[in-house]
C-alpha positions as CSV (number, residue, x, y, z in Angstrom):
1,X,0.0,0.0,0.0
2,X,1.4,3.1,-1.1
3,X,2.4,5.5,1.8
4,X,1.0,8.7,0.4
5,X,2.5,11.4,2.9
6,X,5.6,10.2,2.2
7,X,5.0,10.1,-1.6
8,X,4.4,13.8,-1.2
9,X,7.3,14.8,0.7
10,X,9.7,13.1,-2.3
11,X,7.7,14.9,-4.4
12,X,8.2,18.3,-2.9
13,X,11.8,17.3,-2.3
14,X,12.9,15.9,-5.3
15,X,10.8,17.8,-7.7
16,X,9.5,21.0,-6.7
17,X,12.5,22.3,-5.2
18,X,15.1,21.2,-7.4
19,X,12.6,22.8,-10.2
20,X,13.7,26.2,-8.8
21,X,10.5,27.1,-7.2
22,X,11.8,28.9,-3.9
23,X,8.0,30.3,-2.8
24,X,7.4,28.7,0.4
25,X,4.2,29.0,0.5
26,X,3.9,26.8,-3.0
27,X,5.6,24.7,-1.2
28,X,4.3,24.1,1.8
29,X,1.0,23.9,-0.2
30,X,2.0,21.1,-2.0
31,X,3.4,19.2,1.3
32,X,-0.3,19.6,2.5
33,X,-2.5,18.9,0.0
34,X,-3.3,15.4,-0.8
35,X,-2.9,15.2,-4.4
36,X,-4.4,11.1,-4.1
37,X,-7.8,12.4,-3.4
38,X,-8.1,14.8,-6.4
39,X,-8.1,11.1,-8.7
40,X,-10.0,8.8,-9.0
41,X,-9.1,4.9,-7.2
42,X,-7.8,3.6,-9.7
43,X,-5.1,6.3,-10.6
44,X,-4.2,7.3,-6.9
45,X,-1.0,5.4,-7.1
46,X,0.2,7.8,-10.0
47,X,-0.5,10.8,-7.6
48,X,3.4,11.7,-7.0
49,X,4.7,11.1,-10.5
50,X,5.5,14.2,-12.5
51,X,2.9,13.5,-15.3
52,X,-0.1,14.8,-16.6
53,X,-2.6,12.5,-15.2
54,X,-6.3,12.2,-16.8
55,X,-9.4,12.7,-14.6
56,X,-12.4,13.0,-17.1
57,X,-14.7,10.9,-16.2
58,X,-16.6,10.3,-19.8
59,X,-13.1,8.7,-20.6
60,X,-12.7,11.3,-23.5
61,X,-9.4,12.7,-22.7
62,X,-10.3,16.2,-22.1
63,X,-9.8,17.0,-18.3
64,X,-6.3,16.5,-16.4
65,X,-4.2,16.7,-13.5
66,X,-0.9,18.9,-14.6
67,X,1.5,18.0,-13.7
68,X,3.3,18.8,-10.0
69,X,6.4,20.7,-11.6
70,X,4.3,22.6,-14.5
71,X,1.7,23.5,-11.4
72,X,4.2,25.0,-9.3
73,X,6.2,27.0,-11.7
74,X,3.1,28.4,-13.3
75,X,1.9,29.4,-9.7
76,X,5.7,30.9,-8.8
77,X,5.3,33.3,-12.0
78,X,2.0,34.6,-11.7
79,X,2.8,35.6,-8.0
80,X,-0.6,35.4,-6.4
81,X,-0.7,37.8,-3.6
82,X,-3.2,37.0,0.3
83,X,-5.5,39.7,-1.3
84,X,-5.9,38.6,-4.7
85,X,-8.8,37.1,-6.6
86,X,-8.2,34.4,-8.6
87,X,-9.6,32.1,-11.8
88,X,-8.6,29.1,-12.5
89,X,-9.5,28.6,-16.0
90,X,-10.7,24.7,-16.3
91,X,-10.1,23.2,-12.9
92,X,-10.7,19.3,-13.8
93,X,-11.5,18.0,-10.1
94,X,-10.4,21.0,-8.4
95,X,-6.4,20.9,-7.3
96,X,-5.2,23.4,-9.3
97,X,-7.5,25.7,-7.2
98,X,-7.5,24.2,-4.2
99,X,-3.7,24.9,-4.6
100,X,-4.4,28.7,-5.4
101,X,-6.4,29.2,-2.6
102,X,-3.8,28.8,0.0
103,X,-1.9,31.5,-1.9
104,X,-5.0,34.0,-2.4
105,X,-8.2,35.9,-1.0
106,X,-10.3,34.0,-3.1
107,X,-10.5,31.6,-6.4
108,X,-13.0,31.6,-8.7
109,X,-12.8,28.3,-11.2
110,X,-14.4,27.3,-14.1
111,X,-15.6,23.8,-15.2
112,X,-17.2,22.6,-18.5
113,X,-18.5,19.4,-17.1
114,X,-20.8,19.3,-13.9
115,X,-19.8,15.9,-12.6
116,X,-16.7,17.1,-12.9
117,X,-17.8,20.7,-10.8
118,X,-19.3,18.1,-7.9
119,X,-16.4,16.6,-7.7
120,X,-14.4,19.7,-7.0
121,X,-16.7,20.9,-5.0
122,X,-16.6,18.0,-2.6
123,X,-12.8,17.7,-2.5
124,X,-12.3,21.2,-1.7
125,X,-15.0,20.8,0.8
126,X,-13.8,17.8,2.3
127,X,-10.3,19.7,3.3
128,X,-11.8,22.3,4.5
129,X,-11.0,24.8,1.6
130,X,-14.1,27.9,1.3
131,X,-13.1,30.4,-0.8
132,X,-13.1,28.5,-4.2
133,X,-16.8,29.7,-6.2
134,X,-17.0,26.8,-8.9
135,X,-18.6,27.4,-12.1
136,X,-20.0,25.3,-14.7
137,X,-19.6,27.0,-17.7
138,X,-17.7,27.2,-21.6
139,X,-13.8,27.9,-20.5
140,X,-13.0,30.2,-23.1
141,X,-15.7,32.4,-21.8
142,X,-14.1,32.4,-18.5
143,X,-16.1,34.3,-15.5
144,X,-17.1,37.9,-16.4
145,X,-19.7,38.2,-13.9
146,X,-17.0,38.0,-11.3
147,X,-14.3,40.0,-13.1
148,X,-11.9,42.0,-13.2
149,X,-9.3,39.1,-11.6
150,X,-5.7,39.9,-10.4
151,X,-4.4,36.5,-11.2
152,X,-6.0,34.4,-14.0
153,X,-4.4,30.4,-14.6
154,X,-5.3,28.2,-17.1
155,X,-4.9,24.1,-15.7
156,X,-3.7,23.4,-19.8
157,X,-3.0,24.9,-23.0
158,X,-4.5,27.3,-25.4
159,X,-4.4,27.4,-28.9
160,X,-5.8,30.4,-29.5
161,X,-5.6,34.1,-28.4
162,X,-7.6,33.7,-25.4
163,X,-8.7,37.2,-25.7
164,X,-12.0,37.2,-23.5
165,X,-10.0,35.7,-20.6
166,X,-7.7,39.1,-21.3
167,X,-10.6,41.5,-21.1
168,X,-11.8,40.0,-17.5
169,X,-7.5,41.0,-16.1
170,X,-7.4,44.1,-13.7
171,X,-5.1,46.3,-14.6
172,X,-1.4,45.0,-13.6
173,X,-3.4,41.8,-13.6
174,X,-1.3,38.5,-14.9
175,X,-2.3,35.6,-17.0
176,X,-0.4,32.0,-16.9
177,X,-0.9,29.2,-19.4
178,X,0.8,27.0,-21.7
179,X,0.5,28.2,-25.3
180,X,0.5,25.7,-28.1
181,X,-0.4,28.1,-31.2
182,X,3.0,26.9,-32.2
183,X,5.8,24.7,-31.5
184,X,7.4,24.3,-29.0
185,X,4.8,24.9,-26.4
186,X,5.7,27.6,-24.0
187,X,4.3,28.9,-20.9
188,X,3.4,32.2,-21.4
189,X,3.2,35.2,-18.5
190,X,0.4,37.8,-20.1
191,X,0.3,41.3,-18.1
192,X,-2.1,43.9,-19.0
193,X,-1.3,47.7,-18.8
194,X,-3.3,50.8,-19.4
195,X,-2.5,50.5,-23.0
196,X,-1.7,46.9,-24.1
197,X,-1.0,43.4,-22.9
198,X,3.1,42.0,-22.8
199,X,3.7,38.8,-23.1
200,X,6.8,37.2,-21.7
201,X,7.9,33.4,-22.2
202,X,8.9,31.7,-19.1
203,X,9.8,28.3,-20.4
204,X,8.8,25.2,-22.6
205,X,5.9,22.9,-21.8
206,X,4.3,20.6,-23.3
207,X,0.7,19.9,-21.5
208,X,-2.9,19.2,-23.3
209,X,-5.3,21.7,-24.1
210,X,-8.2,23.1,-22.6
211,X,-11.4,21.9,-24.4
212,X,-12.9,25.6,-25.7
213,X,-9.2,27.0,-26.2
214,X,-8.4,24.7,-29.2
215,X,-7.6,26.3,-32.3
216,X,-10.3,27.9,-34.8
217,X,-10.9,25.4,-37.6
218,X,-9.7,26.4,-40.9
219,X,-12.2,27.2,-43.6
220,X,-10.9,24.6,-46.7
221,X,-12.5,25.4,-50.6
């Protein structure tokens, strides 16, 4: 039987940290949170590898677990602050934002599937987690009701220009993701300014894309 806690430690220990992610509070996240129960049975014993695991539950392919070094840089870079409000763009069964929520005020997270959204809701609920508001909704669309956002994340890649997730940043505010509208896939730091939004690469990746941020399909004659 797999120890998990210990698991977790090696991961924090001989992933995170050798990663160069020196935020303690990241850290110390991870060391907490049990990663197993964000899986289903069957894929519990793959918790502490540094994969991408796949949590739909349809089987289709669409919803994942990134993996724990991709998570934690992409949290270090978008340096979520105790009073910020967060969204975590397609949260699969919730440890992305469960993960952001240590680091900030308050998460909103989005969810195209609503066994999926249950799910979440129940892990977060069952460590004791409050200030995650899931919604159920198209992820490219993101959460404008609840907008603007200091921090937005996106738990996969985007082939596209997510533009509308742009509009719903606060000024100063940051976007992290993986962008895949060419190779290599990098992950991306967006920050929007009175007059434009900078992009700066922070480094490769290669992780699956969000359903809704796939590429528009080419018109053929």
């Amino acid at each position: 039987m797999t120890d998990f806690a210990r698991a977790r430690q090696n991961m924090v220990d001989g992933q995170i940290r050798p990663a160069s992610v020196t935020d303690w509070r990241i850290i110390d996240a991870m060391r907490v949170l049990p990663r197993e129960q964000f899986l289903p049975e069957a894929r519990r014993e793959l918790a502490y590898l540094d994969i991408d695991i796949d949590v739909d539950p349809k089987g289709a392919g669409r919803h994942f677990l990134l993996s724990p070094i991709g998570t934690a840089r992409m949290l270090q870079s978008a340096e979520v602050g105790e009073r910020d409000h967060a969204l975590v763009v397609g949260c699969a069964t919730g440890y992305f934002a469960a993960l952001t929520a240590k680091l900030a005020d308050r998460v909103t997270a989005t969810i195209d599937d609503e066994a999926l959204a249950q799910a979440a809701r129940a892990n977060l609920a069952r460590l004791g987690i409050d200030n995650v508001t899931f919604l159920v909704t198209e992820l490219g669309e993101g959460a404008p009701a609840t907008a603007p956002y200091d921090v937005i994340l996106l738990n996969g890649a985007t082939e596209r220009e997510p533009t509308k997730l742009y509009d719903q940043l606060k000024m100063g505010g940051r976007l992290v993701g993986v962008f895949a509208e060419g190779k290599p896939q990098r992950a991306t730091i967006v920050t929007r300014s009175p007059h434009d939004f900078g992009a700066r690469v922070l480094f490769d990746a290669s992780v699956p894309v969000l359903p809704g941020l796939q590429r528009e399909p080419e018109f053929v004659f």
